[in-house]
N, C-alpha and C positions, 0 to 999 in steps of 0.2 A: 504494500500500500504506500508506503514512504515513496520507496523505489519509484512510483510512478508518479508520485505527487510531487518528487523531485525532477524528472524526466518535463511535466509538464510546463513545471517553473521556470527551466531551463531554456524549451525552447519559447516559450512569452518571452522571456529575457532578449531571445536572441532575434527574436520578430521584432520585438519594438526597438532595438538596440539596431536591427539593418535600415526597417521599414519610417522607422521618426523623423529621421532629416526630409525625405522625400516627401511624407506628409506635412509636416508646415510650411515646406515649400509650397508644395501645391496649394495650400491651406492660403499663405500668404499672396499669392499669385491671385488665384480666384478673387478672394476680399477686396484687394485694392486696386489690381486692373482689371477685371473684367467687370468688377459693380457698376464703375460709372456708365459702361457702355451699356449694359443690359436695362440699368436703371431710364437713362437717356433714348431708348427702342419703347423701353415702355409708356412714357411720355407721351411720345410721338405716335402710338397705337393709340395713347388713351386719348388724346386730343386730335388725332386726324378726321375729317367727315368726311364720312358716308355715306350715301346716298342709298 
């Protein structure tokens, strides 16, 4: 039981230990550049007319 409850902490450790840089990266990419843009499409969807 240890054995595998050790086994599993292990690889968490070493998932979040490859996988963390990559994620706030992307984490921070999304947030700051792509908000303005998506927010700015939405805008412009919300106040264009239609007929």
């Amino acid at each position: 039981m240890f054995l595998l409850l050790f086994f599993v902490l292990l690889i968490q450790f070493f998932t979040n230990w490859i996988f963390e840089p990559l994620a706030s990266f992307l984490e921070y990419v999304l947030e700051i550049r792509i908000f303005p843009v998506i927010a700015l499409l939405g805008l412009i969807f919300l106040f264009s007319k239609e007929k």
